[in-house]
C-alpha positions in Angstrom: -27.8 -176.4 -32.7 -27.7 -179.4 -34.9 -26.9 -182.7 -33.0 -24.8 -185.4 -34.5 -24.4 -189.1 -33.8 -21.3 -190.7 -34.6 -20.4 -194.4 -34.8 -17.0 -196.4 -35.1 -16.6 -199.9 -34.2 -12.8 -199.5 -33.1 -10.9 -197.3 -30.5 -8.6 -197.0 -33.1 -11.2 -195.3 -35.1 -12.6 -193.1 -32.9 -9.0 -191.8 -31.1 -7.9 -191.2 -34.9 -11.1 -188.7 -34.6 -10.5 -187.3 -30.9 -7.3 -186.8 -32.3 -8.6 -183.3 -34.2 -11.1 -182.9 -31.7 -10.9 -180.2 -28.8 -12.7 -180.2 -25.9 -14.0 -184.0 -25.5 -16.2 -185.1 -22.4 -16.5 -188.9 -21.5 -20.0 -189.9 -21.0 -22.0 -193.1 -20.7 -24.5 -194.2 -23.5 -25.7 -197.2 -22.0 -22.9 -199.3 -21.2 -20.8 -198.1 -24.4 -18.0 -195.6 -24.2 -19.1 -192.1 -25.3 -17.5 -188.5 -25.8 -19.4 -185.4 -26.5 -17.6 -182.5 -28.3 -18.8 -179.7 -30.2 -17.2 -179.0 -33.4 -18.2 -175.8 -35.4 -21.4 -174.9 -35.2 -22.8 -178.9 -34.1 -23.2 -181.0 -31.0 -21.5 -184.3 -31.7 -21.7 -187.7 -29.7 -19.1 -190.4 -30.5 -19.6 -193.7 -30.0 -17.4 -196.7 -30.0 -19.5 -199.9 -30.7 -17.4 -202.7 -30.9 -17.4 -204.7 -34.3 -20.0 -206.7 -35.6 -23.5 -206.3 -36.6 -25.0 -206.5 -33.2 -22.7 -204.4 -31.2 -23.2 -201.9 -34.4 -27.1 -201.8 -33.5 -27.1 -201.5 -30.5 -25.2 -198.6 -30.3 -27.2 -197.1 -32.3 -30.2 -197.5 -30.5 -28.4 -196.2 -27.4 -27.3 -193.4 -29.7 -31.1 -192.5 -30.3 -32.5 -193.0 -26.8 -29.3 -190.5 -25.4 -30.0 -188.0 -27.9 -32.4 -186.4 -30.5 -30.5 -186.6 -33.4 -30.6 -184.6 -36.6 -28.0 -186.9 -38.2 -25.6 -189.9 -38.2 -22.6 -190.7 -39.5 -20.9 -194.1 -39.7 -16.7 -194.0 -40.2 -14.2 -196.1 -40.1 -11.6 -199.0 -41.9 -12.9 -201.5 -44.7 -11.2 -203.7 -47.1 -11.5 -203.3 -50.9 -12.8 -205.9 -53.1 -11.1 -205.6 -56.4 -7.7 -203.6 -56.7 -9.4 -200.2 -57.8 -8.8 -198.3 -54.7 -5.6 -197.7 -52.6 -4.8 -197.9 -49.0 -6.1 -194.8 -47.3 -8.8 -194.1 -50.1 -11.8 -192.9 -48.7 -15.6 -194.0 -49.9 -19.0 -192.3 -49.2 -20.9 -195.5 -49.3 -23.8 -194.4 -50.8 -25.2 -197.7 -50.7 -25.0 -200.7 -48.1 -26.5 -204.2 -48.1 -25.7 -207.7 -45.9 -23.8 -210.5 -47.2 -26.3 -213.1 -47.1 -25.3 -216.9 -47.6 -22.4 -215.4 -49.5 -24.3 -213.5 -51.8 -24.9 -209.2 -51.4 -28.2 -209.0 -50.3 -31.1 -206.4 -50.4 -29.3 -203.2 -51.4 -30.4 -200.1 -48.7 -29.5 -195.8 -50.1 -27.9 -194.0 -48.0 -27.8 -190.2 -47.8 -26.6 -188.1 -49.7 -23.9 -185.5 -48.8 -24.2 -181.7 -50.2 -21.7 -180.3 -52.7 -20.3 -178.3 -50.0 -19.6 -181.7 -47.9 -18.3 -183.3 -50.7 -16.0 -180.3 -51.7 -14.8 -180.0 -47.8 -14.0 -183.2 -47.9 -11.8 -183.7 -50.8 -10.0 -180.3 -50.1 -8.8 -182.5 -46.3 -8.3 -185.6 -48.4 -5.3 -183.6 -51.0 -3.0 -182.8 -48.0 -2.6 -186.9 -47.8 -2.8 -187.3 -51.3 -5.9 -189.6 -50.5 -9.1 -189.6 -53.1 -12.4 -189.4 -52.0 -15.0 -191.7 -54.1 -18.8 -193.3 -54.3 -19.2 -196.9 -53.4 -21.3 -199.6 -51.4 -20.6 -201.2 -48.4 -20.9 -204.8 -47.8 -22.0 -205.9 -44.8 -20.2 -208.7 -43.5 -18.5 -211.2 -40.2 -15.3 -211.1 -42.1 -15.5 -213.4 -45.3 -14.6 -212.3 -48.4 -17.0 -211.7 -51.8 -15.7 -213.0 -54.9 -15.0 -210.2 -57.3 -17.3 -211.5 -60.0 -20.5 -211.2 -58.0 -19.9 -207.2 -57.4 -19.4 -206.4 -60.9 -22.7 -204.1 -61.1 -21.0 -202.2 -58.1 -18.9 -199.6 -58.1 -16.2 -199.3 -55.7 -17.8 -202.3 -52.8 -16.0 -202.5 -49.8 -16.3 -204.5 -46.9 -17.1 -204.1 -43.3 -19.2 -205.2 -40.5 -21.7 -202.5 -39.4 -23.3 -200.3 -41.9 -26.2 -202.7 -42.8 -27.1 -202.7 -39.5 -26.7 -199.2 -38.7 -28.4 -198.3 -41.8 -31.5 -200.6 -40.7 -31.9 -198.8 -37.5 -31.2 -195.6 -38.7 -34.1 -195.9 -41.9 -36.5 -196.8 -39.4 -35.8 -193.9 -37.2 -36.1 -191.4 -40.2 -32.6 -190.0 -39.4 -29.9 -189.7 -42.6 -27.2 -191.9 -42.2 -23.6 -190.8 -43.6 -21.0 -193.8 -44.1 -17.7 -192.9 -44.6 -15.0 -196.0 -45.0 -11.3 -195.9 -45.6 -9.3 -198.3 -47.2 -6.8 -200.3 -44.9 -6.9 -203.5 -47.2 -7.7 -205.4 -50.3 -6.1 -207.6 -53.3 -3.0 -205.3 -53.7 -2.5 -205.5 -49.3 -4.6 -208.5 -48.3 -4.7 -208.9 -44.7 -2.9 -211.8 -43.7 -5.2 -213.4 -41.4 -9.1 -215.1 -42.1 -11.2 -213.0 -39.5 -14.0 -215.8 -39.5 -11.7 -217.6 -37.6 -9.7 -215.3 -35.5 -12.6 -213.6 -34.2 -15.2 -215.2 -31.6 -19.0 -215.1 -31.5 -18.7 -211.6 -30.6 -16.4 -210.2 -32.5 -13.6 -210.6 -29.8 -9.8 -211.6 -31.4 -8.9 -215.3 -30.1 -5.2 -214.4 -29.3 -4.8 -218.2 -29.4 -5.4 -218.6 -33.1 -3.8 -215.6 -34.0 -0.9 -217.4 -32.1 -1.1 -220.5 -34.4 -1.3 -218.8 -37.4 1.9 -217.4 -36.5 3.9 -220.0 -35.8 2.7 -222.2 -39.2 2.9 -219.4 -41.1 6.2 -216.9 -39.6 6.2 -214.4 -42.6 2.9 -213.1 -41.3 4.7 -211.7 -38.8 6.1 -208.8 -41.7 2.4 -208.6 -43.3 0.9 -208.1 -40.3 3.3 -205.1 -39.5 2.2 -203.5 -42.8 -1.2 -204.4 -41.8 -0.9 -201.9 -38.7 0.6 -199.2 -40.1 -2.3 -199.3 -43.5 -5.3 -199.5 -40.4 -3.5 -196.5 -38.6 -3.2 -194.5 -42.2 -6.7 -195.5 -43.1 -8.9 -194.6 -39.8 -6.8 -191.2 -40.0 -8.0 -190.3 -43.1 -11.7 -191.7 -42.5 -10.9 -189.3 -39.7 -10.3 -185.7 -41.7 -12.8 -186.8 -43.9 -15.4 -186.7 -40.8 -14.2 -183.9 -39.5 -14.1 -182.1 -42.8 -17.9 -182.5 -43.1 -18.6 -181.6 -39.6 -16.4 -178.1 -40.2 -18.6 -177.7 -42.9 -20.8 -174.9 -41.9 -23.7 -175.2 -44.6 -25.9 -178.2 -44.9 -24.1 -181.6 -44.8 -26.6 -183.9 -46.5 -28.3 -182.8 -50.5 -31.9 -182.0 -50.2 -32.0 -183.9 -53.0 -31.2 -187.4 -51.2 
């Protein structure tokens, strides 16, 4: 039976997944919160890591050491650069790299997934009226990119854990899927500057979210929009994952 690792950073993530799921057992990977389900025809182990970089990698090396794995699969929210995707868009990232010093850095490939996938995928994705597109995710602690700088890319979207996961995942030899949905961008921005309402490790300072608040009241409507785009987004990050997973022929092209 083929064995699957999954990674998202948020419970919200993950529960939009469990959500589909039948059958889940809790169980410990390391000191991060697991559930193993099976789903068609493959073992799966879910993982929530936390956000950031480092709690990203070392999930995924608790992923490895719990399991052999034939595959992983990264899901979850991201915010759109330029206005060319919607909220609740999904991208296969086919591509990932680290903002460095504010600049995209080294650019890693990801895998590849099969027709079938693909197909699977975009058949879930009609019954929200949701499209399912190529990108690259940008790897970053929350600031934005200017748009000027991604003009070579096509549809780059930002979060905080594929570069890592990728890293880990390369060295390992395993494929790594990324899937990303869109819960912001320039046509929803979110309404607060994560650099400085998260800590060192990726905690929220409710303090600060606090003070942003009270200077700035109308947040208070954005930030309600805000929820409800992050709960549409991880649901549809969610059927796209569990669309591939039902898939019963190969997920990943040869070819990748």
């Amino acid at each position: 039976m083929e064995t699957i690792g999954l990674i998202a950073a948020m419970s919200s993530e993950s529960d939009a997944l469990l959500r589909y799921v039948k059958g889940g057992k809790r169980v410990s990977v390391s000191h991060w919160r697991g559930i193993r389900f099976h789903q068609g025809n493959r073992d799966c182990l879910l993982v929530t890591s936390g956000m950031g970089l480092k709690n990203a990698m070392g999930a995924t090396d608790a992923l490895l050491l719990e399991s052999k794995l034939d595959l992983l699969i990264s899901f979850g929210i991201a915010g759109a650069v330029i206005d060319d995707l919607n909220i609740g868009d999904v991208v296969l990232c086919g591509k990932t790299c680290l903002l460095e010093k504010d600049s995209p850095g080294q650019v890693q490939q990801i895998a590849a997934l099969s027709v079938n996938a693909l197909n699977a995928i975009s058949k879930a994705l009609t019954l929200v009226e949701a499209r399912l597109v190529t990108g690259t995710a940008i790897t970053t602690r929350g600031a934005q990119v200017p748009p000027q700088r991604l003009e070579q890319m096509t549809h780059p979207v930002l979060d905080m854990e594929t570069a890592g996961i990728s890293q880990i995942a390369s060295k390992a030899g395993i494929p790594l899927i990324a899937i990303r949905s869109i819960s912001d961008g320039p046509k929803a921005p979110n309404p607060f500057d994560l650099e400085v309402i998260f800590d060192d490790n990726y905690k929220i300072r409710i303090g600060r979210v606090l003070v942003a608040i009270l200077r700035r009241p109308q947040i208070i409507l954005r930030f309600r929009h805000m929820v409800k785009n992050t709960w549409i987004a991880a649901d549809h990050a969610a059927r796209a994952v569990l669309a591939m997973i039902n898939e019963a022929s190969a997920i990943i092209s040869l070819a990748s």
